[in-house]
PDB file of N, CA, C and O in Angstrom:
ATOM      1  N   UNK A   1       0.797  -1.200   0.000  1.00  0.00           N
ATOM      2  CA  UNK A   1       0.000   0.000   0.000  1.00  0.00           C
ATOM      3  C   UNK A   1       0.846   1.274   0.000  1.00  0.00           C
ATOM      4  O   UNK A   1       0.266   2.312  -0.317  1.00  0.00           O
ATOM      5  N   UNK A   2       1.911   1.317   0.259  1.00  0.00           N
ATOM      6  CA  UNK A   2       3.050   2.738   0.143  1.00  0.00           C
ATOM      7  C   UNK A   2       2.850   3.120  -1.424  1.00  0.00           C
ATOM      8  O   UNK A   2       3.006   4.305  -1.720  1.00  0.00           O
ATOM      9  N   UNK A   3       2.554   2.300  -2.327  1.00  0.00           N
ATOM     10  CA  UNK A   3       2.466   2.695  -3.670  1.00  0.00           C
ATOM     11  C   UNK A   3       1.904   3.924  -4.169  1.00  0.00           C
ATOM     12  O   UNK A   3       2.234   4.918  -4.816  1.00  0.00           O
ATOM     13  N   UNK A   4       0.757   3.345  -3.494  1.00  0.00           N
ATOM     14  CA  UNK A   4      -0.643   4.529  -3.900  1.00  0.00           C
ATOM     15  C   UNK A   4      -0.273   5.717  -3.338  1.00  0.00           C
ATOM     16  O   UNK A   4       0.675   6.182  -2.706  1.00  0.00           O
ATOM     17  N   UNK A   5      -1.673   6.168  -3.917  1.00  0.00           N
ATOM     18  CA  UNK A   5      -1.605   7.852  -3.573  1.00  0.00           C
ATOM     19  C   UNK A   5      -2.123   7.582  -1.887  1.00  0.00           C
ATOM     20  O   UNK A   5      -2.932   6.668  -1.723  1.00  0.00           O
ATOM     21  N   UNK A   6      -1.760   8.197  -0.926  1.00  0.00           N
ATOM     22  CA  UNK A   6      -2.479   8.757  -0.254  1.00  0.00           C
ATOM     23  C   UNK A   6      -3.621   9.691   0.010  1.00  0.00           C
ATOM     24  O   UNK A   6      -4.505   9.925   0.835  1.00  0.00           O
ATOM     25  N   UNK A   7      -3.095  10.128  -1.215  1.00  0.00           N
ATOM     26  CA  UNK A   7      -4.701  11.386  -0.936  1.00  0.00           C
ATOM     27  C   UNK A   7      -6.213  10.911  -0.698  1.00  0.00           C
ATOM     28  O   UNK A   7      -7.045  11.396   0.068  1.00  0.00           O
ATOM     29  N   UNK A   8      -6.326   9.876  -1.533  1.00  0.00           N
ATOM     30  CA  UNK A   8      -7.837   9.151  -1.501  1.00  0.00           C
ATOM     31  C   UNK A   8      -8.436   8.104  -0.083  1.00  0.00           C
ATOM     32  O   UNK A   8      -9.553   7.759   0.304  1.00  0.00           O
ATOM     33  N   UNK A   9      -7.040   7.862   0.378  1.00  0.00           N
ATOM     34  CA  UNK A   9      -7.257   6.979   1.943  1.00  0.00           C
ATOM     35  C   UNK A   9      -7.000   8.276   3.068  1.00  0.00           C
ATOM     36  O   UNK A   9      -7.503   8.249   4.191  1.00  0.00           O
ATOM     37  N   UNK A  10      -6.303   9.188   2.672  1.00  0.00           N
ATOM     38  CA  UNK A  10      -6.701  10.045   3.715  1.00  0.00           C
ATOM     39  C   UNK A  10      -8.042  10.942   4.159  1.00  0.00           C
ATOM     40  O   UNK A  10      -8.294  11.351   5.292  1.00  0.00           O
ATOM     41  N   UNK A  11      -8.714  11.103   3.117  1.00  0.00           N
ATOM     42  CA  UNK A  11      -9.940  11.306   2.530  1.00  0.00           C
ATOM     43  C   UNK A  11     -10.783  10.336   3.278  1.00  0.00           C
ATOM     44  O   UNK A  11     -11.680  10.690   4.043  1.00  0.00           O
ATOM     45  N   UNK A  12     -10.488   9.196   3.050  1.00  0.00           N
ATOM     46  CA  UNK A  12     -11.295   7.673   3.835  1.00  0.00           C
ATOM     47  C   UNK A  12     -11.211   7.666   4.762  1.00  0.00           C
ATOM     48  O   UNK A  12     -12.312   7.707   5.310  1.00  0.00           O
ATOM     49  N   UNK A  13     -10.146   7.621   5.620  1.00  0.00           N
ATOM     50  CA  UNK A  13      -9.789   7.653   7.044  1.00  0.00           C
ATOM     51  C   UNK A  13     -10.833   9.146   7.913  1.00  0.00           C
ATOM     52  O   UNK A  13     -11.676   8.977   8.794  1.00  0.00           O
ATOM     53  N   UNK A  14     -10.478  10.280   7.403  1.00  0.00           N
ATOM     54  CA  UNK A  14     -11.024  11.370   7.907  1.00  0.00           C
ATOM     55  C   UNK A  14     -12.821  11.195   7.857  1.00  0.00           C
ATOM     56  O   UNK A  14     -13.507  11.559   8.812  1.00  0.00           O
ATOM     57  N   UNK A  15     -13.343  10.665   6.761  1.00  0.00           N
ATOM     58  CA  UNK A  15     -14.708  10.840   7.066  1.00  0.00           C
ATOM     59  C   UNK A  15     -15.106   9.374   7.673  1.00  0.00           C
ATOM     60  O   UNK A  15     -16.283   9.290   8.024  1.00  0.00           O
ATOM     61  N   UNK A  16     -14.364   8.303   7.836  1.00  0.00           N
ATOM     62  CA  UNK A  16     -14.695   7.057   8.564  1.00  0.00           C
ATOM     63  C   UNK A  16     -14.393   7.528  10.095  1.00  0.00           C
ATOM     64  O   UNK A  16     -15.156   6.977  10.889  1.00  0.00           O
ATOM     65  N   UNK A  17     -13.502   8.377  10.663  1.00  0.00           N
ATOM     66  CA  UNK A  17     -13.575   8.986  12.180  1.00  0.00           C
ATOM     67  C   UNK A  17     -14.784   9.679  12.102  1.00  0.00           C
ATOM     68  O   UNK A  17     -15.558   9.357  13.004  1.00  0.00           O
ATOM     69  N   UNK A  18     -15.301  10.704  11.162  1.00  0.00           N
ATOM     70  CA  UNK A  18     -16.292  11.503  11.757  1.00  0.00           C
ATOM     71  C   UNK A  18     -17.541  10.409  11.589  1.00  0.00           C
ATOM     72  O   UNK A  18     -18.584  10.553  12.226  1.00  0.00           O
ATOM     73  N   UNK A  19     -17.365   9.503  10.835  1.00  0.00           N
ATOM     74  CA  UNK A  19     -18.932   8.402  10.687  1.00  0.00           C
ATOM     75  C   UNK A  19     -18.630   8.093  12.661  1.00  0.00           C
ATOM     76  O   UNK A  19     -19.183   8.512  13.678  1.00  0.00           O
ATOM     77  N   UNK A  20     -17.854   7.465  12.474  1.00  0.00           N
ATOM     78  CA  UNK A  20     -17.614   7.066  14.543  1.00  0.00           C
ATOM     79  C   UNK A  20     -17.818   7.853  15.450  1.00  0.00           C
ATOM     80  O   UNK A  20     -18.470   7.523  16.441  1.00  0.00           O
ATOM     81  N   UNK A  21     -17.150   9.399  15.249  1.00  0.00           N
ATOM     82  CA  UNK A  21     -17.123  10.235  16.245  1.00  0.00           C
ATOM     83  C   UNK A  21     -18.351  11.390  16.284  1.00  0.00           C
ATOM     84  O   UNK A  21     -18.436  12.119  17.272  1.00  0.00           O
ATOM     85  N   UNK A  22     -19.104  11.494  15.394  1.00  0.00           N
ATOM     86  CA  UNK A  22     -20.188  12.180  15.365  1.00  0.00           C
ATOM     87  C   UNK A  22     -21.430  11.684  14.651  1.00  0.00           C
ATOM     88  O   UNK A  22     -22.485  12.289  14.846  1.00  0.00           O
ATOM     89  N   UNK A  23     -21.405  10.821  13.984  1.00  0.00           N
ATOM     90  CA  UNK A  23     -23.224  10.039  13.782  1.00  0.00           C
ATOM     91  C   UNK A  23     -23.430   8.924  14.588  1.00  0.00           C
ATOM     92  O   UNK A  23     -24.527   8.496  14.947  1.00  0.00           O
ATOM     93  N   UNK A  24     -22.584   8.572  14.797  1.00  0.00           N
ATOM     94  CA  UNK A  24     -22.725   6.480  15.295  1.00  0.00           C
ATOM     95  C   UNK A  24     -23.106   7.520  16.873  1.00  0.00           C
ATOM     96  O   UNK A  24     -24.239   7.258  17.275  1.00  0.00           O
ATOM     97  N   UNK A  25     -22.596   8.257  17.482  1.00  0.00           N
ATOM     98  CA  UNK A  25     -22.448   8.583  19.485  1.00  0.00           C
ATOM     99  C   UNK A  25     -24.099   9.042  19.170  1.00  0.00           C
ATOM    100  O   UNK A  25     -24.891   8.273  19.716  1.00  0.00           O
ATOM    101  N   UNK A  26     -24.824  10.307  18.283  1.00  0.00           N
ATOM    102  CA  UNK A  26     -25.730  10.685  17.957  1.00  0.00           C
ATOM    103  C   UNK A  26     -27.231   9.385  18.015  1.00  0.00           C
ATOM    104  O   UNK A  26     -28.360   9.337  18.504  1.00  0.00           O
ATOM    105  N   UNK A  27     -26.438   8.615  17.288  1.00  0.00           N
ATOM    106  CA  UNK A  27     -27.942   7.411  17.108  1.00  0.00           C
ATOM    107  C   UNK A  27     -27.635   6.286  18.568  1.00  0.00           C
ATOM    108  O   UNK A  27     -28.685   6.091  19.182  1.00  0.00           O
ATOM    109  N   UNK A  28     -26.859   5.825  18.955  1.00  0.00           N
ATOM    110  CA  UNK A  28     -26.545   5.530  19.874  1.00  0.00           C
ATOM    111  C   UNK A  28     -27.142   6.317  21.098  1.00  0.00           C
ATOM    112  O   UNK A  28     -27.609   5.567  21.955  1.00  0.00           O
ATOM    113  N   UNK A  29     -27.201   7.201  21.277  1.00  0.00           N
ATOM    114  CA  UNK A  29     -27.604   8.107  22.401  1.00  0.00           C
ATOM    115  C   UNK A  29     -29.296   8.422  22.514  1.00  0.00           C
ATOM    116  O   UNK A  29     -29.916   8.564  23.568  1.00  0.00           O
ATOM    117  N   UNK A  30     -29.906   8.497  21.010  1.00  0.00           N
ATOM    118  CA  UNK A  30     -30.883   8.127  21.346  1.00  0.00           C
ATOM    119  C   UNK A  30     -31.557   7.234  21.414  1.00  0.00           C
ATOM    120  O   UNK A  30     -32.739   7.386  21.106  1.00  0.00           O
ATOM    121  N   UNK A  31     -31.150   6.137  21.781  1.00  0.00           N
ATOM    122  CA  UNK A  31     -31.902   4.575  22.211  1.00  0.00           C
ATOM    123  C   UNK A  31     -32.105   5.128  23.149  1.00  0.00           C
ATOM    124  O   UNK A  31     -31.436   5.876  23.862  1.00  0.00           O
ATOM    125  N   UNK A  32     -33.692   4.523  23.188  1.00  0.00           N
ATOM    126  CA  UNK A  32     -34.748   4.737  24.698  1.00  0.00           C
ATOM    127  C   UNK A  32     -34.362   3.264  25.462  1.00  0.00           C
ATOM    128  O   UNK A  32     -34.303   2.255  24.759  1.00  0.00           O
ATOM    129  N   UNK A  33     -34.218   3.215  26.264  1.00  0.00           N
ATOM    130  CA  UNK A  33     -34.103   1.385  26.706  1.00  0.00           C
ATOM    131  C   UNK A  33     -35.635   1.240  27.153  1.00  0.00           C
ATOM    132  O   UNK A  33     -36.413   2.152  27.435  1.00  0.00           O
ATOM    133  N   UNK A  34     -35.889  -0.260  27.143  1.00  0.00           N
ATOM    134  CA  UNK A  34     -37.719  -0.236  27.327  1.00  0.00           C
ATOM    135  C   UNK A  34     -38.035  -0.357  28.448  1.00  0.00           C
ATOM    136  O   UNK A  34     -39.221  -0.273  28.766  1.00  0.00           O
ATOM    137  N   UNK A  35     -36.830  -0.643  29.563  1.00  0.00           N
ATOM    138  CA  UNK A  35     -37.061  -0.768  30.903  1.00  0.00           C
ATOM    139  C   UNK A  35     -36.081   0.240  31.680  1.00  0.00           C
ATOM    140  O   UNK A  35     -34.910  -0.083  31.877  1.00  0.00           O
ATOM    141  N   UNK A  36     -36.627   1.547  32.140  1.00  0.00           N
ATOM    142  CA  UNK A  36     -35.550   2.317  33.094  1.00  0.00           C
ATOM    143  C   UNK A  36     -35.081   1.619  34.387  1.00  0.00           C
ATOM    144  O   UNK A  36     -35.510   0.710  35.099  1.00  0.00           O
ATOM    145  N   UNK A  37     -34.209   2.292  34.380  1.00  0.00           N
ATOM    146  CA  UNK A  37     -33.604   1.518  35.917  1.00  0.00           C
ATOM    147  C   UNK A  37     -33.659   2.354  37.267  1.00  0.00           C
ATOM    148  O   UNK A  37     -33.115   3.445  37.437  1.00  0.00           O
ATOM    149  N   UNK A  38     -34.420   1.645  38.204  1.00  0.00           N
ATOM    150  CA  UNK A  38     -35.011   2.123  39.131  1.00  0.00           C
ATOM    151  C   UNK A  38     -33.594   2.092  40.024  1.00  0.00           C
ATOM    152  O   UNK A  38     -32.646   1.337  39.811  1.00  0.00           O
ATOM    153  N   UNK A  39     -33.695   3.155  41.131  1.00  0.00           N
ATOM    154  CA  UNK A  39     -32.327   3.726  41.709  1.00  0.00           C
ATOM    155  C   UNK A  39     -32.899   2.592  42.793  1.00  0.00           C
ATOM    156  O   UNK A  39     -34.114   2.449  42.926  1.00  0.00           O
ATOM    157  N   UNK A  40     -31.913   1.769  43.584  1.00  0.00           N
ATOM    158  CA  UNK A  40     -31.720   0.576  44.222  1.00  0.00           C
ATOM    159  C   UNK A  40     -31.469   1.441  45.867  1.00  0.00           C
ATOM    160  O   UNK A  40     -31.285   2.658  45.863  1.00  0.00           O
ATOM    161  N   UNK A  41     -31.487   0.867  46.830  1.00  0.00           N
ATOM    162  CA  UNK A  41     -32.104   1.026  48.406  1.00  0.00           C
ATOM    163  C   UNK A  41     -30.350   1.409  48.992  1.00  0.00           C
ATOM    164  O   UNK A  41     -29.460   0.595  49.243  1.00  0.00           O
ATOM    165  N   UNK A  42     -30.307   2.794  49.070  1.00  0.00           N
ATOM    166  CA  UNK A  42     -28.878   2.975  49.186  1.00  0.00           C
ATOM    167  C   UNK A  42     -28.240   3.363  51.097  1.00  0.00           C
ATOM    168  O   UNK A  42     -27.240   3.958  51.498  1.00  0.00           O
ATOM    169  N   UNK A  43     -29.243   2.770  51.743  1.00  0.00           N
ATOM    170  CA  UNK A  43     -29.146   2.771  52.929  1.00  0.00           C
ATOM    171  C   UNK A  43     -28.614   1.356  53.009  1.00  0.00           C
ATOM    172  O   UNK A  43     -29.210   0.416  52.482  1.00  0.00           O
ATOM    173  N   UNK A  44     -27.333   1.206  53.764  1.00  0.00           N
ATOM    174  CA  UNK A  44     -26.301  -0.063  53.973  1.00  0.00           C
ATOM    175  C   UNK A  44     -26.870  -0.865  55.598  1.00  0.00           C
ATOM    176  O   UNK A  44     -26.955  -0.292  56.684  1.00  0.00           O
ATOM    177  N   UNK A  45     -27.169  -2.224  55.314  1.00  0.00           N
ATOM    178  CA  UNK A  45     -27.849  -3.130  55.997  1.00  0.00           C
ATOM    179  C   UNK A  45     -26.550  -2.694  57.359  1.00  0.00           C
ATOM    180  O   UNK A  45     -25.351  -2.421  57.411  1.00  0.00           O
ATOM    181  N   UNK A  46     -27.732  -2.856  58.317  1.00  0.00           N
ATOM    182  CA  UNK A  46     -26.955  -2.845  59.896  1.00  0.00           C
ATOM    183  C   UNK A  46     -26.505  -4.161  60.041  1.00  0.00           C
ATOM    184  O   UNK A  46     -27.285  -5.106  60.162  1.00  0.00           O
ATOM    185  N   UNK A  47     -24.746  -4.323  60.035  1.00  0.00           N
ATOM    186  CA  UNK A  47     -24.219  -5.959  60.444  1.00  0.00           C
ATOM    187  C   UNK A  47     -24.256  -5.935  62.305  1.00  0.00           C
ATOM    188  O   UNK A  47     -24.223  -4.969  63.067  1.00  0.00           O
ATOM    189  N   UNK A  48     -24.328  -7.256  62.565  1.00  0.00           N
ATOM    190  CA  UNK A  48     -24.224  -7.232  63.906  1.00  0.00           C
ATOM    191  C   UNK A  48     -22.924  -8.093  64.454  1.00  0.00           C
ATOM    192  O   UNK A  48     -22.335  -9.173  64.395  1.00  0.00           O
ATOM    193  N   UNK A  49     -22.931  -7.343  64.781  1.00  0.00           N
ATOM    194  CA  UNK A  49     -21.465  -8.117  65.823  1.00  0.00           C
ATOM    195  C   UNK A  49     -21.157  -9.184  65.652  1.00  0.00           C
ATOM    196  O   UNK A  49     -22.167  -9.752  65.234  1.00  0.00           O
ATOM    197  N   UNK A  50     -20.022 -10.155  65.735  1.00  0.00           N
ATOM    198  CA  UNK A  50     -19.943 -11.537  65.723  1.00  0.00           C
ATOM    199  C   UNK A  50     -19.374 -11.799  66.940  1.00  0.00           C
ATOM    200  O   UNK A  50     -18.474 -11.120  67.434  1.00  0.00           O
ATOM    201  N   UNK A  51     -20.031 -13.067  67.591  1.00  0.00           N
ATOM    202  CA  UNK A  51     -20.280 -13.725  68.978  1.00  0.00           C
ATOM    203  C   UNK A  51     -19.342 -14.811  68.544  1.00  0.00           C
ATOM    204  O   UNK A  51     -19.548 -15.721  67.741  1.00  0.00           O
ATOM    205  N   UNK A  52     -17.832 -14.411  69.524  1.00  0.00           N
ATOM    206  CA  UNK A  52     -16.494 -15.105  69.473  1.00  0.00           C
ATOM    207  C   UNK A  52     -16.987 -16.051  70.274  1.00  0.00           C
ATOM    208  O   UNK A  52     -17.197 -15.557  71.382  1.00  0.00           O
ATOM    209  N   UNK A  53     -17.270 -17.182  70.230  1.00  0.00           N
ATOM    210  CA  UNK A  53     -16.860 -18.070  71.612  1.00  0.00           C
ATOM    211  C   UNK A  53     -15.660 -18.320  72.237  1.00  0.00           C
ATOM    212  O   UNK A  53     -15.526 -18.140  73.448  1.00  0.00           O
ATOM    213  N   UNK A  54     -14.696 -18.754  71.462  1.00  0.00           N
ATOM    214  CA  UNK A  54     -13.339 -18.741  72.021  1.00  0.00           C
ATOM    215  C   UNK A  54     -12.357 -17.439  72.848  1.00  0.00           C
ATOM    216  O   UNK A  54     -11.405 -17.490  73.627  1.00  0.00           O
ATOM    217  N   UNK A  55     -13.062 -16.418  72.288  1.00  0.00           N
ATOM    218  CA  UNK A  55     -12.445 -15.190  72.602  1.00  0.00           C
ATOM    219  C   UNK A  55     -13.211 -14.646  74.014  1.00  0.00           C
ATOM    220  O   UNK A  55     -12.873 -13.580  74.528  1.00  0.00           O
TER     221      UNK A  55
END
């Protein structure tokens, strides 16, 4: 590939980043998911002591 021109793969390269970096994040971002995620019980369970017998 050193043969060729570059001009026409640099051309390729530059609009294949902007296909990735600005349409693909765009459609990606608006997926709705069909189930939201409910915020989970953020109060941490009371542990109780552990009863050494040996100690």
């Amino acid at each position: 590939m050193p043969q060729l021109n570059p001009a026409p793969w640099f051309i390729i390269l530059v609009f294949s980043w902007m296909l990735l970096l600005v349409i693909l994040p765009v459609k990606v971002l608006t997926f709705i998911l069909p189930n939201n995620p409910t915020p989970q019980n953020i109060q941490k369970p009371k542990m109780k002591a552990w009863n050494w017998p040996w100690y």
